[in-house]
Backbone as XML, in Angstrom:
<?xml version="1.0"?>
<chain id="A" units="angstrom">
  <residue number="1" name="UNK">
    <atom name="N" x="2.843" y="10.333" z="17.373"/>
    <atom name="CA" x="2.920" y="8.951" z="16.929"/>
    <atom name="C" x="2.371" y="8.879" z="15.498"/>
  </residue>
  <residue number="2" name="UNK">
    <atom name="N" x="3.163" y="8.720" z="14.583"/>
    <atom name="CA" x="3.040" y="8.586" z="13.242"/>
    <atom name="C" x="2.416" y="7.010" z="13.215"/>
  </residue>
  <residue number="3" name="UNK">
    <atom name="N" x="0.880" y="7.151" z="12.141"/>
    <atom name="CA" x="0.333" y="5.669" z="12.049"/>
    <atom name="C" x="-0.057" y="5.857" z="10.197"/>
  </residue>
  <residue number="4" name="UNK">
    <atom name="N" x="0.574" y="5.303" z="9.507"/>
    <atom name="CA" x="0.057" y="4.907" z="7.957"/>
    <atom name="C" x="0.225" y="3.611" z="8.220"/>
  </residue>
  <residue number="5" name="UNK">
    <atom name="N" x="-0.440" y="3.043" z="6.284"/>
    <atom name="CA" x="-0.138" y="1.692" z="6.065"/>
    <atom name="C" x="0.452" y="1.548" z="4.691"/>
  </residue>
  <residue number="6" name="UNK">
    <atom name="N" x="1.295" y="0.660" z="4.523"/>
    <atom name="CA" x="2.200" y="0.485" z="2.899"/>
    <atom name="C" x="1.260" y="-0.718" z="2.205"/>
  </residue>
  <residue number="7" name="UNK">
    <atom name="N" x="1.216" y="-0.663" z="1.181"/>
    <atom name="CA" x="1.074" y="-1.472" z="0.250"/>
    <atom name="C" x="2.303" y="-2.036" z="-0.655"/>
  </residue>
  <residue number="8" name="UNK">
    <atom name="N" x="2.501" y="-3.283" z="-0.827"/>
    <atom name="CA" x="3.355" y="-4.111" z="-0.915"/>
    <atom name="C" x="3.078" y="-5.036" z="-2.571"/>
  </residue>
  <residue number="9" name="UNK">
    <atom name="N" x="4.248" y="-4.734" z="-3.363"/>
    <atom name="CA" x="3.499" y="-5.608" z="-4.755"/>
    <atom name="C" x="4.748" y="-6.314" z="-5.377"/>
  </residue>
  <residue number="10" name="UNK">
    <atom name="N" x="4.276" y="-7.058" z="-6.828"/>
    <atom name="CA" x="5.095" y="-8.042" z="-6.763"/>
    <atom name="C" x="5.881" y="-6.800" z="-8.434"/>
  </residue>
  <residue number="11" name="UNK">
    <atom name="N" x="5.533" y="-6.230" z="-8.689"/>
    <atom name="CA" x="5.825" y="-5.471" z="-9.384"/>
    <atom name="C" x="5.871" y="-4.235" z="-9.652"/>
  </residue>
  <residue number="12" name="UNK">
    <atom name="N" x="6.681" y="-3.253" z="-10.455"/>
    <atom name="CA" x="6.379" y="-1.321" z="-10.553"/>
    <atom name="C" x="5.450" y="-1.251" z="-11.088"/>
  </residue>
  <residue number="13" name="UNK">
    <atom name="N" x="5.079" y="-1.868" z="-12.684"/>
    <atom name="CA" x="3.957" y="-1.508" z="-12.959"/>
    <atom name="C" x="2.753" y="-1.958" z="-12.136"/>
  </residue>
  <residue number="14" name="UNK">
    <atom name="N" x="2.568" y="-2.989" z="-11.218"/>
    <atom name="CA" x="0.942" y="-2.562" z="-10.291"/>
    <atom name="C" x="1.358" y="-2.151" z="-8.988"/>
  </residue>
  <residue number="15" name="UNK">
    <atom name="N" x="2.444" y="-1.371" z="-8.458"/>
    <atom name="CA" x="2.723" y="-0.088" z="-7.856"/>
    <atom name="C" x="2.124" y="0.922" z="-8.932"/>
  </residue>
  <residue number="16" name="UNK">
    <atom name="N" x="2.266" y="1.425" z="-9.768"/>
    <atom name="CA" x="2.233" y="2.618" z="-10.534"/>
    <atom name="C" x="0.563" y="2.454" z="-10.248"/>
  </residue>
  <residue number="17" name="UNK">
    <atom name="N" x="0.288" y="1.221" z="-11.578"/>
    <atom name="CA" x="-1.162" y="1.007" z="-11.415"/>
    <atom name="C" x="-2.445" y="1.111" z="-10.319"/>
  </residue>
  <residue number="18" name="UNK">
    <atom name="N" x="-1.908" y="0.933" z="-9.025"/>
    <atom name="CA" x="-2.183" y="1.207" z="-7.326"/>
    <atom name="C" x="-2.427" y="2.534" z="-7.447"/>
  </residue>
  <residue number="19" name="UNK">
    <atom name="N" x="-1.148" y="3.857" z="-7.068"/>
    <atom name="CA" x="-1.115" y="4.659" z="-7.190"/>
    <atom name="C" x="-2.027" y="5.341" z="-8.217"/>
  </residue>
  <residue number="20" name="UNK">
    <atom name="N" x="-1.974" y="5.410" z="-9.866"/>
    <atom name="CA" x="-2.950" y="5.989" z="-10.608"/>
    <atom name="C" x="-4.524" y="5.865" z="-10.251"/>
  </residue>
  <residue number="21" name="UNK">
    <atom name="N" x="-4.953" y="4.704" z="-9.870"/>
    <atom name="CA" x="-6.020" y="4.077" z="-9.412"/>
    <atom name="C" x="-6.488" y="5.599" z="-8.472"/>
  </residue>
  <residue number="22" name="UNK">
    <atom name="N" x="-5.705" y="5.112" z="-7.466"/>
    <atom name="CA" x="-6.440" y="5.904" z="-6.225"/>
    <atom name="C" x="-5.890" y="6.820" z="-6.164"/>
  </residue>
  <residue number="23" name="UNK">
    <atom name="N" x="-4.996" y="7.683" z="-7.081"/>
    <atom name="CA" x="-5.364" y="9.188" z="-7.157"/>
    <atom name="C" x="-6.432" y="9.752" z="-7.989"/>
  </residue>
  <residue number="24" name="UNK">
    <atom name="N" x="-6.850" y="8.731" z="-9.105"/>
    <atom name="CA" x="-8.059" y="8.803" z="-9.468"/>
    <atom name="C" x="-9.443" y="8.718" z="-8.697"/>
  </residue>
  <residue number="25" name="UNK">
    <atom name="N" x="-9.427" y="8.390" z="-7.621"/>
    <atom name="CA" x="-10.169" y="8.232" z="-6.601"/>
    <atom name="C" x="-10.648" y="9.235" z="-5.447"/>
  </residue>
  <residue number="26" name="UNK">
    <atom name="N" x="-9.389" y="9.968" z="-5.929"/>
    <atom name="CA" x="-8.846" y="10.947" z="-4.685"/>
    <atom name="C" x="-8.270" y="10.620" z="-3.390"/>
  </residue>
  <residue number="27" name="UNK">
    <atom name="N" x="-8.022" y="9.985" z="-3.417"/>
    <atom name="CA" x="-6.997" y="9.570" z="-2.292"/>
    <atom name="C" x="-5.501" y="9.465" z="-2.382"/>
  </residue>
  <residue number="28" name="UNK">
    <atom name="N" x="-4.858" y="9.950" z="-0.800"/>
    <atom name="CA" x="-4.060" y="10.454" z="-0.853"/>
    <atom name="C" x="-2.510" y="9.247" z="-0.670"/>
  </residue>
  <residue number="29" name="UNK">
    <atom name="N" x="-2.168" y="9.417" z="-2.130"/>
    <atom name="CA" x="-1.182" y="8.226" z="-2.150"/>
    <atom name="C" x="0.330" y="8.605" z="-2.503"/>
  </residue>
  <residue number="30" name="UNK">
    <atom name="N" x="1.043" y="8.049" z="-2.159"/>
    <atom name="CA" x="2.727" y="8.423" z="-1.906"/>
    <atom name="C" x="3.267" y="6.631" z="-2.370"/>
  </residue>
  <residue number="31" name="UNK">
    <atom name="N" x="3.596" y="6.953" z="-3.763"/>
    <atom name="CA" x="4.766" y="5.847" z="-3.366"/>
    <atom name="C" x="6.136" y="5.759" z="-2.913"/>
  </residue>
  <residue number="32" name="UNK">
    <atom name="N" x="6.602" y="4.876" z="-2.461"/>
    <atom name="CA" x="8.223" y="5.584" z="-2.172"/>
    <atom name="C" x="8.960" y="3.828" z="-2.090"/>
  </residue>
  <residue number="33" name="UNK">
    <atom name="N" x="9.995" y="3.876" z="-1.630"/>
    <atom name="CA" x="11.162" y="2.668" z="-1.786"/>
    <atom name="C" x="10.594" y="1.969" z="-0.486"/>
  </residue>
  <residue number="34" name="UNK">
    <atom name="N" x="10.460" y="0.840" z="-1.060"/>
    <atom name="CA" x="10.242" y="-0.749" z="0.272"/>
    <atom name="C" x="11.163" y="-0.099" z="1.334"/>
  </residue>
  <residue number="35" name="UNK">
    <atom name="N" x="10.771" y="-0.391" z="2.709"/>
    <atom name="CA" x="11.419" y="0.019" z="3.780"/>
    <atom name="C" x="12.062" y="-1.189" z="4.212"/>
  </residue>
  <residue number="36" name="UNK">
    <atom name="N" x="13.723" y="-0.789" z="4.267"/>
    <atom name="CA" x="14.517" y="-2.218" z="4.773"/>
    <atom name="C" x="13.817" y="-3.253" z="5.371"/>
  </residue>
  <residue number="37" name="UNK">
    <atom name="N" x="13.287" y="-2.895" z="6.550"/>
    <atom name="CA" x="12.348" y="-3.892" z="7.123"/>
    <atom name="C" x="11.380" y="-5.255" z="6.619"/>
  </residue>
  <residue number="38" name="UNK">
    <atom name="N" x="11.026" y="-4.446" z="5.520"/>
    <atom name="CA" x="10.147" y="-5.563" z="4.901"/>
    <atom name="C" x="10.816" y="-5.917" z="3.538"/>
  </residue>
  <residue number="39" name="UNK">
    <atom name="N" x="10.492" y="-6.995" z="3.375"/>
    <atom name="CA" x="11.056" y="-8.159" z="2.096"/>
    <atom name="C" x="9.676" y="-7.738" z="1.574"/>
  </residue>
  <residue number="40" name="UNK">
    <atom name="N" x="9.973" y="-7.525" z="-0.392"/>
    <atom name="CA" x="8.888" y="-7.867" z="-1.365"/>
    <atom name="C" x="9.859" y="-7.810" z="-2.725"/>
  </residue>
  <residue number="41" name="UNK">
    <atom name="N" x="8.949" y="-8.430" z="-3.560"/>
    <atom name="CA" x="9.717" y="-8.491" z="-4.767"/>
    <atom name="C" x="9.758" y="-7.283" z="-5.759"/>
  </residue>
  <residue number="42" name="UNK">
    <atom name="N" x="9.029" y="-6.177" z="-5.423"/>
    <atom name="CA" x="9.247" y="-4.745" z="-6.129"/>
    <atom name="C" x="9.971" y="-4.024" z="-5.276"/>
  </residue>
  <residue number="43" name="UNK">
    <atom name="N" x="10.702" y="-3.205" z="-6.068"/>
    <atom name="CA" x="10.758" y="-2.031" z="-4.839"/>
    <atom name="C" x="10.259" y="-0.826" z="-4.443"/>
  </residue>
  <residue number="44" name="UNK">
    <atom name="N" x="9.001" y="-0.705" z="-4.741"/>
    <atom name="CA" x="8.167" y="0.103" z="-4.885"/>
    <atom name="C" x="6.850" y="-0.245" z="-3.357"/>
  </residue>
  <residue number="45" name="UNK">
    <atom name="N" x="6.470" y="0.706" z="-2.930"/>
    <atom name="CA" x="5.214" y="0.352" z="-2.240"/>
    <atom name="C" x="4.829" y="1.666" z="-2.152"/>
  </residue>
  <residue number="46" name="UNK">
    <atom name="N" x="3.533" y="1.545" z="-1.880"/>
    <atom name="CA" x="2.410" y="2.772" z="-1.646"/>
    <atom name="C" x="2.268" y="3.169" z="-0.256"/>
  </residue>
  <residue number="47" name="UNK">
    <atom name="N" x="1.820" y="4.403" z="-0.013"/>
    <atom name="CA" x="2.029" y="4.485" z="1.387"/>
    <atom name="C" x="0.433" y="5.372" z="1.660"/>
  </residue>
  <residue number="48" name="UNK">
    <atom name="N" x="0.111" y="5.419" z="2.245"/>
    <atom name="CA" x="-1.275" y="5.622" z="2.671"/>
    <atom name="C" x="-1.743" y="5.626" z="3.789"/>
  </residue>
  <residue number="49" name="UNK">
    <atom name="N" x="-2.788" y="6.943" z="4.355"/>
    <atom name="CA" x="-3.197" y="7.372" z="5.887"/>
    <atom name="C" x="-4.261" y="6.160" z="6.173"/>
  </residue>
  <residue number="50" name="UNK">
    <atom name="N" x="-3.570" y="5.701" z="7.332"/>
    <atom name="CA" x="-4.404" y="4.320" z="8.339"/>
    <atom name="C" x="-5.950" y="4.726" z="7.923"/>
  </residue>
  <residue number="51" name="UNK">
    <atom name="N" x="-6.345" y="5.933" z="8.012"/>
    <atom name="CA" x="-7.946" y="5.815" z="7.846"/>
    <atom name="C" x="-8.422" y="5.866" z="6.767"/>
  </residue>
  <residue number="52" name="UNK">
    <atom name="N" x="-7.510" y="5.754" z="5.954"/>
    <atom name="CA" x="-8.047" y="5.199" z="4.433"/>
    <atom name="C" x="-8.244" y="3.752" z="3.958"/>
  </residue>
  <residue number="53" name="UNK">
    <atom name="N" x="-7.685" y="3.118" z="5.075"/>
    <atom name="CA" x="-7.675" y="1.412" z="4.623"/>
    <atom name="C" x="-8.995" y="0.956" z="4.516"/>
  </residue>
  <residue number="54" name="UNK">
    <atom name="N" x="-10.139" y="1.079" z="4.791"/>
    <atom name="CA" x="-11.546" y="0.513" z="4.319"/>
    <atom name="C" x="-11.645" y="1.031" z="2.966"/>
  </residue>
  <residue number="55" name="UNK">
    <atom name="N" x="-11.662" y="1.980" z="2.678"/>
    <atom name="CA" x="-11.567" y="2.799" z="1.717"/>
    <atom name="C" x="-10.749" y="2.109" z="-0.007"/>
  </residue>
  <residue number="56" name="UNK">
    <atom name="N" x="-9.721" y="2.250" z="0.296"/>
    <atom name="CA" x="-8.667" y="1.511" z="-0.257"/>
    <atom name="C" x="-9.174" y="0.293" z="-0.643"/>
  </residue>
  <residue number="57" name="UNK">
    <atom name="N" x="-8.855" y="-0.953" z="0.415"/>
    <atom name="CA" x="-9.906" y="-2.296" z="0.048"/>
    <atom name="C" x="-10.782" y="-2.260" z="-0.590"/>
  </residue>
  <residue number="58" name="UNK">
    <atom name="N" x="-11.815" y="-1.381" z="-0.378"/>
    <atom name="CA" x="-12.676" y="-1.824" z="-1.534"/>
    <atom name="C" x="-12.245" y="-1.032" z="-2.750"/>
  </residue>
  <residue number="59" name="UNK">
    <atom name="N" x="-11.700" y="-0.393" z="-3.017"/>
    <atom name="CA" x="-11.294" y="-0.319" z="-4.469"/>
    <atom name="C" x="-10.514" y="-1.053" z="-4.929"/>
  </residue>
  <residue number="60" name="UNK">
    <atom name="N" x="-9.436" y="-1.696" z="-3.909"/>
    <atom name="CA" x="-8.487" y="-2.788" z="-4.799"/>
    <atom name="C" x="-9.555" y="-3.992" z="-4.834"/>
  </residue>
  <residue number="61" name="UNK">
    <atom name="N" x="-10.490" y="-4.704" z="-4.305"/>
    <atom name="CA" x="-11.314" y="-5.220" z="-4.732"/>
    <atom name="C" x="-12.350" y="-5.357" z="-5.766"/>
  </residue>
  <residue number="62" name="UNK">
    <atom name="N" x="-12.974" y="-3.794" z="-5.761"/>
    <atom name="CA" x="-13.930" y="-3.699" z="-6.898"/>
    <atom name="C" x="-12.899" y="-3.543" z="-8.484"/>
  </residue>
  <residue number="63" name="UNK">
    <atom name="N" x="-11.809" y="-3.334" z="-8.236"/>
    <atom name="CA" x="-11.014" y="-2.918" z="-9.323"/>
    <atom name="C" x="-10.338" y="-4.210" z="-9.804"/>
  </residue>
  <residue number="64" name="UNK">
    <atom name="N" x="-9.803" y="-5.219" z="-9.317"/>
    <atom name="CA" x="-9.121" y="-6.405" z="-8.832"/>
    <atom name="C" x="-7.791" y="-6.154" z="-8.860"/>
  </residue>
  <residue number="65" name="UNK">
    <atom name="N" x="-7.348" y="-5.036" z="-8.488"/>
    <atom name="CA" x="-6.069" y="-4.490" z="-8.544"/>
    <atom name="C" x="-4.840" y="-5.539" z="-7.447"/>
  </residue>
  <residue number="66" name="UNK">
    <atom name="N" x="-4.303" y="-5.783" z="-8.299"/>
    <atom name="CA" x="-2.913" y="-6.656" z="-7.477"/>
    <atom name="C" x="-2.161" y="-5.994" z="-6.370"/>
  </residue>
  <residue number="67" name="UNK">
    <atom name="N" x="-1.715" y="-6.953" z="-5.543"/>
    <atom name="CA" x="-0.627" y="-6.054" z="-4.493"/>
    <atom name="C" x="-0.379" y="-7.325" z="-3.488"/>
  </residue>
  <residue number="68" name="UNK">
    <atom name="N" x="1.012" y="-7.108" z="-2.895"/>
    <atom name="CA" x="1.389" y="-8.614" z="-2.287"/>
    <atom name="C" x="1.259" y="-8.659" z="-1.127"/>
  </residue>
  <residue number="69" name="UNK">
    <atom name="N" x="1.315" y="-7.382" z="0.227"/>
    <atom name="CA" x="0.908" y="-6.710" z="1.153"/>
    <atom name="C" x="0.268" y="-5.552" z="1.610"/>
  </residue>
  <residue number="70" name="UNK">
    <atom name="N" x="-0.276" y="-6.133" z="2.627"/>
    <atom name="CA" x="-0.447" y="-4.607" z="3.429"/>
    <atom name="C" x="-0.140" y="-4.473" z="4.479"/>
  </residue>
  <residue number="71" name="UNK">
    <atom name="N" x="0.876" y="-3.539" z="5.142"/>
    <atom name="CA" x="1.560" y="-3.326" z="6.628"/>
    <atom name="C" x="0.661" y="-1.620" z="7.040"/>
  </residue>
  <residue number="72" name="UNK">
    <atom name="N" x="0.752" y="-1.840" z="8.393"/>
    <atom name="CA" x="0.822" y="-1.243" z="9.364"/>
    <atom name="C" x="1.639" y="-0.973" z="9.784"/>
  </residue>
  <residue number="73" name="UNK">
    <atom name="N" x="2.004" y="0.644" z="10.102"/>
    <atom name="CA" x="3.072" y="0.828" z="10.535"/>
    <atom name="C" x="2.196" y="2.019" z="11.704"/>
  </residue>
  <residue number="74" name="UNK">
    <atom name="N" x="2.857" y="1.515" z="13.278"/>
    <atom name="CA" x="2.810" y="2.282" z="14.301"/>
    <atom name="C" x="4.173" y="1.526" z="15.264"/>
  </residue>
  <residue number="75" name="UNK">
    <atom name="N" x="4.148" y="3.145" z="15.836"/>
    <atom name="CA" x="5.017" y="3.115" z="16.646"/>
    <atom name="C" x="6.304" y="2.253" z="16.342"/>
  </residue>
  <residue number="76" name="UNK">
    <atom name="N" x="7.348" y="3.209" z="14.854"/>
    <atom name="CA" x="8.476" y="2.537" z="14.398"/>
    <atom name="C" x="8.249" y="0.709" z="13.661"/>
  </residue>
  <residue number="77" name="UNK">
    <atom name="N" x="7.441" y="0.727" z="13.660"/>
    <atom name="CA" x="7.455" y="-1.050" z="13.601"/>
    <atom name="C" x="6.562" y="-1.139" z="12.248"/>
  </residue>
  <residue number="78" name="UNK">
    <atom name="N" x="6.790" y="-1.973" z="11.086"/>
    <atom name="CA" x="5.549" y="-2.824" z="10.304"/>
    <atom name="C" x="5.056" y="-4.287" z="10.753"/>
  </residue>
  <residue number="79" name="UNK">
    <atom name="N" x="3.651" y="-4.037" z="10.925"/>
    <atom name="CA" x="3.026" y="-5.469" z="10.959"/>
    <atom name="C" x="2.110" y="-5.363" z="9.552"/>
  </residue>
  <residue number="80" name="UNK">
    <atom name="N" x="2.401" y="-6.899" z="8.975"/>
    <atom name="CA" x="1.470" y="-7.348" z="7.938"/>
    <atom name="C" x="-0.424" y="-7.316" z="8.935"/>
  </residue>
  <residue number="81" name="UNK">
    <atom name="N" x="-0.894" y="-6.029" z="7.963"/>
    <atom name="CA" x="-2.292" y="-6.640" z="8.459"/>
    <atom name="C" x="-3.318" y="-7.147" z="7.511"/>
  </residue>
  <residue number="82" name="UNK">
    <atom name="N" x="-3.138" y="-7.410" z="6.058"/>
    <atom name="CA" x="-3.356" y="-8.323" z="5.189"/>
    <atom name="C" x="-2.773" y="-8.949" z="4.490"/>
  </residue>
  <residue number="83" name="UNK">
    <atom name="N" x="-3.087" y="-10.190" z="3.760"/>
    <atom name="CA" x="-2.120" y="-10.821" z="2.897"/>
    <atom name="C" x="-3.136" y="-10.925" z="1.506"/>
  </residue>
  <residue number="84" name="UNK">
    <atom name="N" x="-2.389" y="-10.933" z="0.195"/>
    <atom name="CA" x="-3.646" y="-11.208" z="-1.266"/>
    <atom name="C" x="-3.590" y="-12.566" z="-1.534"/>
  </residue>
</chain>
C-alpha cells in the first residue's frame, strides 16, 4: 500500500520554489504533473513521503512558502488534508 502526500500550488515558480526549499533541507522531494484527479491552477505539484508532513509544515511555515494544497494519497484515492 503506497501512502505519500502532494503539494498543490497556484503556480511553477512556487512549485520550483517548494521543491528547491526542501531539497535544501534535505528532504526527499519529486515534483511531477497534477494527477487527473485533482483540480489546481499549476500543473506542477510536489510529491513527498507521508512521514515527512510535520516536517515539511514547518518549513513551509517558517519560510512562508506558498502552496494551494495538500493531499493524501492512500489506497488509490487523494484526500485534501490541508488547505492555505
Amino acid at each position: 500500500m503506497e501512502k505519500y502526500n502532494l503539494a498543490t500550488f497556484h503556480s511553477t515558480h512556487l512549485a520550483l520554489k517548494f521543491e528547491r526549499t526542501l531539497k535544501n533541507e534535505n528532504i526527499d522531494i519529486k515534483i511531477i504533473p497534477v494527477p487527473r484527479e485533482i483540480s489546481a491552477s499549476c500543473g506542477l505539484a510536489g510529491r513527498f513521503l507521508k512521514s515527512d508532513y510535520e516536517k515539511i509544515a514547518k518549513i513551509l511555515d517558517e519560510n512562508k512558502l506558498e502552496y494551494d494544497l495538500i493531499y493524501e494519497y492512500i489506497d488509490g484515492k487523494y484526500n485534501s488534508i490541508n488547505d492555505n
